[in-house]
RODO-2510 file (C-alpha; in nm, 4 decimals, decimal comma):
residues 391
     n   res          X          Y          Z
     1     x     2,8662     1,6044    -1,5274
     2     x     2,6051     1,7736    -1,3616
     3     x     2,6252     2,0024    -1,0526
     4     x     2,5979     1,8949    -0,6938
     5     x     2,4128     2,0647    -0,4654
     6     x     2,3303     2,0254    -0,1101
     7     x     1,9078     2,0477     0,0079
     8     x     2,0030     2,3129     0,2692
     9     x     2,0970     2,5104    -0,0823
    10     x     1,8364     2,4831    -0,2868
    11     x     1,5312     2,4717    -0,0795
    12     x     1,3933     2,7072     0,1479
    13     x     1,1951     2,4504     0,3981
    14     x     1,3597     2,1229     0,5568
    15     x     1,1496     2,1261     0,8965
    16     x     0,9449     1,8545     1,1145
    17     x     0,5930     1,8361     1,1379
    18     x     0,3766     1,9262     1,4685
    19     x     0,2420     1,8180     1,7049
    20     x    -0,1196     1,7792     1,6680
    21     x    -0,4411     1,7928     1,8854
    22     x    -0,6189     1,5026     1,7020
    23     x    -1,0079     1,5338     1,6444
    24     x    -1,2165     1,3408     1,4440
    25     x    -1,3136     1,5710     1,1612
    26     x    -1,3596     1,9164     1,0137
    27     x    -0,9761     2,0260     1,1048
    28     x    -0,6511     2,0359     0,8679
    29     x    -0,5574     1,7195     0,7589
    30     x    -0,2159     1,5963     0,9188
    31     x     0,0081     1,3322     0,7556
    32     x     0,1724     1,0648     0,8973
    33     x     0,4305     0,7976     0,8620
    34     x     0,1730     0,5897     0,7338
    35     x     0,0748     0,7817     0,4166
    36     x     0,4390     0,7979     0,3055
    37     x     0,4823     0,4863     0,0432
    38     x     0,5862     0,4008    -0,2646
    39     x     0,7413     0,7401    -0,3344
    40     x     0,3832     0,9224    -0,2617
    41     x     0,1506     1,0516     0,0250
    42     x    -0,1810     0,8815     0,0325
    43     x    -0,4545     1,0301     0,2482
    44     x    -0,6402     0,7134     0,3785
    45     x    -0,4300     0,7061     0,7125
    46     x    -0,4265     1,0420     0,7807
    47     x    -0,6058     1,2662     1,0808
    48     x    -0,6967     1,5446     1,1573
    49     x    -0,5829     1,8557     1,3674
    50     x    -0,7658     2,1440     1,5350
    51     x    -0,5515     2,3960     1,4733
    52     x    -0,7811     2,6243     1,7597
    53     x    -0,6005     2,3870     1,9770
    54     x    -0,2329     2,3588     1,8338
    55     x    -0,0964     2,6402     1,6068
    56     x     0,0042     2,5617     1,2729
    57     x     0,3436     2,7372     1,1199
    58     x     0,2091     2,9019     0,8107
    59     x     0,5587     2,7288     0,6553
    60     x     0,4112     2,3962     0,7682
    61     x     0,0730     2,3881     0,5964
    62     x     0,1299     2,1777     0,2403
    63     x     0,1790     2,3185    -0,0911
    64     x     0,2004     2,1321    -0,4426
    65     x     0,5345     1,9481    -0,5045
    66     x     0,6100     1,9334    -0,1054
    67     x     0,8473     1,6387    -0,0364
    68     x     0,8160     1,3631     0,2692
    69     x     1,0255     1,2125     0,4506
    70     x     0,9656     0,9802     0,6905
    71     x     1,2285     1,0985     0,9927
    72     x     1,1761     0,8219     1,2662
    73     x     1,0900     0,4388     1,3477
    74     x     1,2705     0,1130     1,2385
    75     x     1,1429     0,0295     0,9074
    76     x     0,9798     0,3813     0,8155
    77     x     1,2277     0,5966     0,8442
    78     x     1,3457     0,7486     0,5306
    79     x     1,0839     0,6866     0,2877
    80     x     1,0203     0,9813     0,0523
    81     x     0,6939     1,0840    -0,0893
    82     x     0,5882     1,3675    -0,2845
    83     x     0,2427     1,5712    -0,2489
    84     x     0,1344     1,6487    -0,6296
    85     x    -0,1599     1,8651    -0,4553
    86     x    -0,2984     1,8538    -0,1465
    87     x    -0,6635     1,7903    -0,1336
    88     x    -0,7466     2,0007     0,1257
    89     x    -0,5758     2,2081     0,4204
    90     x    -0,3005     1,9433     0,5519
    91     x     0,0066     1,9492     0,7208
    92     x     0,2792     1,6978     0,8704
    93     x     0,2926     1,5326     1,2211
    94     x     0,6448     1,5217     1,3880
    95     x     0,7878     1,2299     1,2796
    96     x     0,7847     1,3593     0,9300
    97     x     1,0143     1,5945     0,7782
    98     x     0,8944     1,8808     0,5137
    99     x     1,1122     1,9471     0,2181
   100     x     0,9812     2,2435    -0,0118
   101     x     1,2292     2,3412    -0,3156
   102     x     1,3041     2,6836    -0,3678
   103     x     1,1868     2,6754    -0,7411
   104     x     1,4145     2,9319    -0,8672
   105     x     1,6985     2,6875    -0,8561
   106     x     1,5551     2,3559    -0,9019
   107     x     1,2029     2,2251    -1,0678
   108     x     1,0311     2,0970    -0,7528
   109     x     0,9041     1,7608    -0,9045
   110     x     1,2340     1,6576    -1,0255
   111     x     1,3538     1,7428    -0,6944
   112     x     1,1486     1,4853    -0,5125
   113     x     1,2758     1,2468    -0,8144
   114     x     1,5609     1,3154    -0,6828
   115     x     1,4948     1,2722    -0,3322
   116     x     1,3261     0,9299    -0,3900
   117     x     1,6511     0,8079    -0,5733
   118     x     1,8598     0,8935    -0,2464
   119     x     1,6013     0,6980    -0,0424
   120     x     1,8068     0,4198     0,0606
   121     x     2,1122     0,6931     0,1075
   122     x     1,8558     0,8647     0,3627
   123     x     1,7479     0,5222     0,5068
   124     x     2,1103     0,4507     0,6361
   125     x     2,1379     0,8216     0,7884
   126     x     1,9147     0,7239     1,0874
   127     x     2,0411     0,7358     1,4311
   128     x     1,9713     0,5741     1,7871
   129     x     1,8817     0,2456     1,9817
   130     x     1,6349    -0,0048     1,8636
   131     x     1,3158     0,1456     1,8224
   132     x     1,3939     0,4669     1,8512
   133     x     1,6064     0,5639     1,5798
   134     x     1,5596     0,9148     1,3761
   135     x     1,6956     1,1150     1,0704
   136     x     1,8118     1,4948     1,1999
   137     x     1,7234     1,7532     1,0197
   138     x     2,0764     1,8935     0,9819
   139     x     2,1855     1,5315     0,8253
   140     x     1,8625     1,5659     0,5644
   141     x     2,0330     1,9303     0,4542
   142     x     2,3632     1,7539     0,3755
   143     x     2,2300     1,5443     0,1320
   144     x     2,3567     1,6124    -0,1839
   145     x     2,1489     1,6087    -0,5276
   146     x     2,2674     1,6198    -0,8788
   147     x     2,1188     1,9126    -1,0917
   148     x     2,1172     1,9418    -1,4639
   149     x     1,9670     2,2528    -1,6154
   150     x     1,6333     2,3429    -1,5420
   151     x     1,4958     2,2934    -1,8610
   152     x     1,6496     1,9291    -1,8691
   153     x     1,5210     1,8482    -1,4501
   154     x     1,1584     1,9311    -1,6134
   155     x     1,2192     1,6830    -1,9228
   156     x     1,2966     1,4226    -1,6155
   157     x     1,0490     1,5116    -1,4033
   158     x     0,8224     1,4707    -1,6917
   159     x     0,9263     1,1444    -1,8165
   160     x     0,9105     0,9855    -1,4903
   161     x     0,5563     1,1192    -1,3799
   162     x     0,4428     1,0417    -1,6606
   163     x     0,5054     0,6618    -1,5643
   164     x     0,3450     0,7581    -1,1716
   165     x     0,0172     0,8669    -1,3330
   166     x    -0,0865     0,5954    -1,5275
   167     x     0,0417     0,3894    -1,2023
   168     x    -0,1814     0,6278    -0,9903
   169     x    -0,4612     0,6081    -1,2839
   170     x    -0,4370     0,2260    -1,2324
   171     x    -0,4940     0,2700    -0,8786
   172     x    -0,8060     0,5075    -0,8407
   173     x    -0,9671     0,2674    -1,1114
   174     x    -0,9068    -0,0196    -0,9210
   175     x    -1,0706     0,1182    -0,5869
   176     x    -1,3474     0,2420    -0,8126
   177     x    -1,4397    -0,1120    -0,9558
   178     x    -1,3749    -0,2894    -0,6010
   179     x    -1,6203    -0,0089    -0,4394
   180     x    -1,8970    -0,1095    -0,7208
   181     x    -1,8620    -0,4985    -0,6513
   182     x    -1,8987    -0,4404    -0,3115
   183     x    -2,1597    -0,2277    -0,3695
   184     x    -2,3764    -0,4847    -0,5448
   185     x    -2,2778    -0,6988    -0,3247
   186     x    -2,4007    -0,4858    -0,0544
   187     x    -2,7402    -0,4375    -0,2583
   188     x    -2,7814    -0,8257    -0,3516
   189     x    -2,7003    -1,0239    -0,0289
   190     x    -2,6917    -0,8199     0,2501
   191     x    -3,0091    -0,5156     0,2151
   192     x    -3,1773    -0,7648    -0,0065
   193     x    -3,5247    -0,7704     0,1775
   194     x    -3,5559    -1,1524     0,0551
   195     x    -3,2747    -1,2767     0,3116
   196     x    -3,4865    -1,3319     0,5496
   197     x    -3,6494    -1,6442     0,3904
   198     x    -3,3067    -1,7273     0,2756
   199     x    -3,1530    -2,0796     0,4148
   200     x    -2,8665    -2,0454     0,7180
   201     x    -2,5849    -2,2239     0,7351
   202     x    -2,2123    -2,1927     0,7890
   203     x    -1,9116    -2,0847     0,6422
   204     x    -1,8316    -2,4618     0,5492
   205     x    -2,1216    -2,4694     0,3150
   206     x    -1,9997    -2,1760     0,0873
   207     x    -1,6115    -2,2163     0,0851
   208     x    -1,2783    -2,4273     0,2497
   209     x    -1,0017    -2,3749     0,3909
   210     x    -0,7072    -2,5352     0,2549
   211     x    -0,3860    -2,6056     0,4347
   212     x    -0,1853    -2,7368     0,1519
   213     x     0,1783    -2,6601     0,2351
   214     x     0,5047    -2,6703     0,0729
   215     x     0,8527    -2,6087     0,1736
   216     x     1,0393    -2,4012    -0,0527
   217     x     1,3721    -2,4352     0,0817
   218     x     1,3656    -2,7863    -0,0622
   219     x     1,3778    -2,6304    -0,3832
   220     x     1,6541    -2,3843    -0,3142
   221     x     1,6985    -2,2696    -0,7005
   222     x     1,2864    -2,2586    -0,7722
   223     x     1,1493    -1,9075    -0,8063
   224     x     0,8457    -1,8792    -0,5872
   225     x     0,6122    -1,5456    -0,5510
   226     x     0,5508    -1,4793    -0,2124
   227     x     0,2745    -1,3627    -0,0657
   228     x     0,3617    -1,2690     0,2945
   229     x     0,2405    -1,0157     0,5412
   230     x     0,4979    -0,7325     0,4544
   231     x     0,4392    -0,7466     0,1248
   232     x     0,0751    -0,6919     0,1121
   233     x     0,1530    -0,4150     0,4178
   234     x     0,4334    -0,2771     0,1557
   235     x     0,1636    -0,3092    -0,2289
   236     x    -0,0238    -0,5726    -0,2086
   237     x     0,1984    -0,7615    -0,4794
   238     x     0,3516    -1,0583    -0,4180
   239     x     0,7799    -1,0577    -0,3697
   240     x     0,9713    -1,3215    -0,5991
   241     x     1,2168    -1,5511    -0,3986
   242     x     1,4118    -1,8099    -0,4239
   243     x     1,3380    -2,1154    -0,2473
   244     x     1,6969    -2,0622    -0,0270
   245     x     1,5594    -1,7634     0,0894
   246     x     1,2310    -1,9048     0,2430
   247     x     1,2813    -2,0549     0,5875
   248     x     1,0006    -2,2015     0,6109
   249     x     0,7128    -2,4291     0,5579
   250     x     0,4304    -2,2115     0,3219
   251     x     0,1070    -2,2929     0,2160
   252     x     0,0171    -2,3389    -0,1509
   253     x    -0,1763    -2,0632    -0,3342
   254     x    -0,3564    -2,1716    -0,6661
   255     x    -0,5947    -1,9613    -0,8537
   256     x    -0,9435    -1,9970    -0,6962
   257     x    -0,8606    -1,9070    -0,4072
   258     x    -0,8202    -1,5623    -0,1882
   259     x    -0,6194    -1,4628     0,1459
   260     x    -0,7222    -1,3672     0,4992
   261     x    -0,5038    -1,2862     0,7404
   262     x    -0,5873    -1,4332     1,0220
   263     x    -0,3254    -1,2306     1,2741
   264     x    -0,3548    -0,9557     1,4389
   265     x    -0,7398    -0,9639     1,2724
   266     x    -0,7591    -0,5598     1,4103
   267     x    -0,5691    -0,5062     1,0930
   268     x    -0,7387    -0,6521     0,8036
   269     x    -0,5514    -0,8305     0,5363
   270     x    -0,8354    -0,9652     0,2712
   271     x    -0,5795    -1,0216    -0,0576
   272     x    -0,7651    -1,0889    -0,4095
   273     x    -0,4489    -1,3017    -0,5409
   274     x    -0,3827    -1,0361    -0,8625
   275     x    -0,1093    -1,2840    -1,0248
   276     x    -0,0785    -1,6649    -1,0069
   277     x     0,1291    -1,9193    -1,1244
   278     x     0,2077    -2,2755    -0,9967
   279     x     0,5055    -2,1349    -0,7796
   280     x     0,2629    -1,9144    -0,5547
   281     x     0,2835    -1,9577    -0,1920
   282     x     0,1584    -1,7388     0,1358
   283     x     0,2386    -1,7368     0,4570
   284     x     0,0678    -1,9700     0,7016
   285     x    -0,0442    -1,6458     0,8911
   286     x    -0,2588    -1,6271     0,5937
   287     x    -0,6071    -1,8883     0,5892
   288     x    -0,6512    -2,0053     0,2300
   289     x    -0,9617    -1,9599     0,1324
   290     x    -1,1189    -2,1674    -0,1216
   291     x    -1,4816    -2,1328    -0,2577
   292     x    -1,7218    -2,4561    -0,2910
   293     x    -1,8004    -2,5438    -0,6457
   294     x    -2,1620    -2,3440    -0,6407
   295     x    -1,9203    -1,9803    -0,5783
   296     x    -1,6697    -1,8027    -0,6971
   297     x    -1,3543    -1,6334    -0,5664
   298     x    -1,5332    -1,3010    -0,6620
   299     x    -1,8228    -1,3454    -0,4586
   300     x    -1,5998    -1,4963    -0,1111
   301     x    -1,2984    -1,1743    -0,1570
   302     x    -1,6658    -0,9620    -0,1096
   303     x    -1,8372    -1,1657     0,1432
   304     x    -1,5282    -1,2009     0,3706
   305     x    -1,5176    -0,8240     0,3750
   306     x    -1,8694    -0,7225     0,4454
   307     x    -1,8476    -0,6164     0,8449
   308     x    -2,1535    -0,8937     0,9050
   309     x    -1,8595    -1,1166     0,8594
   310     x    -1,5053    -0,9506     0,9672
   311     x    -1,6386    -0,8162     1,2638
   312     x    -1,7762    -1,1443     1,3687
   313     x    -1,4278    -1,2431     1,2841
   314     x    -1,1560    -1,0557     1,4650
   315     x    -1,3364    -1,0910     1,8085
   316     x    -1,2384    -1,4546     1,7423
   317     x    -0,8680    -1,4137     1,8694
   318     x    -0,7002    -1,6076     2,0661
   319     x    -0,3307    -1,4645     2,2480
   320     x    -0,2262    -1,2170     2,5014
   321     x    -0,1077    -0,9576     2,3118
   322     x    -0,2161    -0,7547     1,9594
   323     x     0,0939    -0,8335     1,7653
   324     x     0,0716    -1,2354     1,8511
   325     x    -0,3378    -1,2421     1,8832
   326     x    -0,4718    -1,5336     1,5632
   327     x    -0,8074    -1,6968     1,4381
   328     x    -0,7819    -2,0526     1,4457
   329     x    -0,9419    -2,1802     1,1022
   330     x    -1,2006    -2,4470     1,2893
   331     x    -1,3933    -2,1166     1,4419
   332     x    -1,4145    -1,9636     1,1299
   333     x    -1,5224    -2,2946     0,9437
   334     x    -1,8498    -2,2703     1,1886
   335     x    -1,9653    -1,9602     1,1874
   336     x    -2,3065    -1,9138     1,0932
   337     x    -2,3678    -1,7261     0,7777
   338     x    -2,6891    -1,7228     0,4794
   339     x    -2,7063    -1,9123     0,2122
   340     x    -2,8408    -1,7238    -0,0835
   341     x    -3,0086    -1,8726    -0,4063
   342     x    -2,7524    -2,0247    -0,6299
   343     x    -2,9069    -1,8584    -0,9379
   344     x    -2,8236    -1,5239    -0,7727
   345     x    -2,4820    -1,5876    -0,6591
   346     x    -2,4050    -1,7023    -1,0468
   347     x    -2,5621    -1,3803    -1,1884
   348     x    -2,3743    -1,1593    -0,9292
   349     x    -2,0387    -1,3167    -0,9855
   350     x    -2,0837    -1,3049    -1,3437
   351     x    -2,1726    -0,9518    -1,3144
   352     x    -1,8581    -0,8410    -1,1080
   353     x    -1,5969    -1,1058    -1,2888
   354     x    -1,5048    -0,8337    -1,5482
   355     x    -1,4389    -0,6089    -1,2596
   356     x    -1,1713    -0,8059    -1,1065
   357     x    -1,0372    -0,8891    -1,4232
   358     x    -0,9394    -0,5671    -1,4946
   359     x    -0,7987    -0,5217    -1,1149
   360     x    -0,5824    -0,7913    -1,1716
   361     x    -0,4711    -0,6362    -1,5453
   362     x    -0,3882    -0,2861    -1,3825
   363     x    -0,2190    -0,4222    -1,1035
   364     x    -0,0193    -0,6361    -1,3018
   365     x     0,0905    -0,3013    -1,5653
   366     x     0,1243    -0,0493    -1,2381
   367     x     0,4098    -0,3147    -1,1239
   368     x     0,6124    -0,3136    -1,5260
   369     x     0,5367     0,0400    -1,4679
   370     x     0,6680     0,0929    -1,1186
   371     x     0,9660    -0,1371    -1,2274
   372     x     1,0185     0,0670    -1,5457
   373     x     1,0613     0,3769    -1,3402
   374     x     1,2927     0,2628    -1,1038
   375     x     1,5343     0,1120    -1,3706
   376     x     1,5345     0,4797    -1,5425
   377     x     1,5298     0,6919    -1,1900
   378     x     1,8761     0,6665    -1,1087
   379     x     1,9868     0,6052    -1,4916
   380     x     1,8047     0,9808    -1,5580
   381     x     1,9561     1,1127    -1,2687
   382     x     2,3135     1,0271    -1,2918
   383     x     2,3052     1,1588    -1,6957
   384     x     2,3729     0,8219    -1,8173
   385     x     2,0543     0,8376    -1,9860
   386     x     1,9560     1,1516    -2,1936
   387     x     1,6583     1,3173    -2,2408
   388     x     1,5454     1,5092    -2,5255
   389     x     1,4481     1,8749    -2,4396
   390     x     1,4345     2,2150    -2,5329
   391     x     1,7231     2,4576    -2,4086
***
């Protein structure tokens, strides 16, 4: 049985972030609520600070192994992420919550392991009225870990990161060979200095949108993947359900086809289906976007996400209000857009098919991967499962 021991014990930070004096660049990076998901701290939503303006803690500025947690907001609150190394100056805003381990008693990366398999523990400790709820600090330092030796916490910690970098290996290759298809894209259809000679026409000519619907709950016992708005804000991936669970009426998603949200356009949502099988629905907040025979699905995910087209797109809203604002499918059907040689569009998405091929394959290992991990993380944790290592 190994040792419990409470944070406030065996760590020598547990502190909110600041308050920062946002500029646009050259200041210390600040984290938010956003970056904290999926057990680790990505930098694409963060800001910066001038720290001229708003003082900085020395304590508060992020070291390697620094743990996250998300300490306000319905729906955010209590997920855990762990900086491996920070990229550059950073810090925390103050709805986040530093945890540094105090290394002499605990192997920092096995203490965010740790952390992360408490996550739904810390969820439940947050506090207040709709909307406003928050984790306390002095809750967080109650929380009590398990600790085998230290030699053992760094056979964990190993084991399990080892799973989180091919994951995170998986990732940075994927936004590599997306970046080079859009790219050429960029280079073929939209700087190309022939376009100008090129034929206009509208978004009709090149693709459809189909409204093919379904409702699952007709098939209460059928297994359907899901492709809804909170999961692609959650991984992009698809959540499996049974067709009791789904209320209501979906649209059908079949392989040659891609997503576009079409609420709310001020967030974009453009999802390259990674997995399909005939049980694949989306939500009808989603338009369904089918190429015409001439294109392909490769060549559409890239032209819906050139700004020549999305920003023509989300001034197309109808509604009062952000949260309720849509695109109704007969603007988009019209809008104007050029019609390229067919022979090029067949070289290009013949060029870039590999690419998203391999997108798809890493996606599809990150998630065996991510489950993987999370069937050992609290298995490795509790001692039921052993790890070799060296006393």
């Amino acid at each position: 049985m190994y040792n419990l021991e409470k944070l406030v014990e065996i760590c020598t930070v547990i502190n909110r972030g600041i308050s920062p004096s946002y500029v646009e660049k050259d200041g210390v990076l600040v984290y938010n609520q956003k970056c904290v998901r999926h057990g680790i701290v990505s930098h694409e939503e963060a800001r910066y600070t001038n720290p001229q303006k708003k003082s900085i803690p020395e304590d508060r500025f992020l070291q390697a192994f620094d743990i996250l947690i998300n300490s306000t907001g319905v729906g955010t609150a209590g997920r855990v992420g762990q900086v491996k190394v920070p990229i550059k100056p950073s810090t925390i805003d103050s709805h986040v919550t530093l945890v540094r381990a105090n290394s002499d008693k605990v192997i920092p990366l096995f203490l965010g392991y740790a952390i992360k398999n408490k996550q739904f523990e810390i969820e439940n400790l947050a506090e207040g009225s709709t909307g406003q709820t928050e984790i306390s600090r002095e809750r967080l330092k109650n929380i009590e870990v398990q600790l085998p030796p230290l030699p053992e916490q760094r056979a964990i910690a190993e084991v399990l990161s080892t799973l989180d970098d091919k994951i995170e290996l998986n990732r940075r290759m994927n936004r590599t060979l997306e970046q080079l298809a859009r790219a050429l894209f960029k280079h073929w259809f939209i700087d190309n200095p022939e376009r100008e000679d090129w034929e206009i026409g509208i978004f009709s000519d090149i693709a459809e949108i189909d409204r093919s619907s379904i409702t699952p709950l007709n098939y209460p016992e059928k297994s359907f993947l899901h492709y809804s708005i909170p999961a692609y804000d959650e991984n992009k991936f698809p959540v499996k359900e049974l067709g009791e669970k789904i209320l209501s009426n979906k649209f059908q998603v079949n392989s040659d086809c891609i997503l576009v949200s079409k609420l709310n356009p001020l967030i974009k949502r453009i999802w390259f289906p990674p997995f399909i099988n005939d049980n694949c629905v989306c939500s009808t907040e989603f338009l369904v976007v089918k190429p015409k025979k001439e294109y392909s699905k490769e060549y559409l995910y890239c032209f819906v996400n050139e700004p020549e087209f999305y920003d023509a797109f989300k001034v197309m809203v109808t509604g009062t209000s952000g949260s309720h604002q849509r695109v109704k499918a007969e603007y988009v059907v019209d809008m104007p857009v050029f019609i390229p040689p067919l022979g090029l569009i067949k070289c290009y998405s013949n060029s870039v098919n590999s690419f998203f091929m391999q997108i798809s394959n890493n996606i599809l290992q990150s998630r065996t991967l991510a489950e993987l991990r999370d069937t050992l993380l609290p298995k490795l944790m509790s001692g039921k499962i052993k790890v070799d290592y060296e006393k």
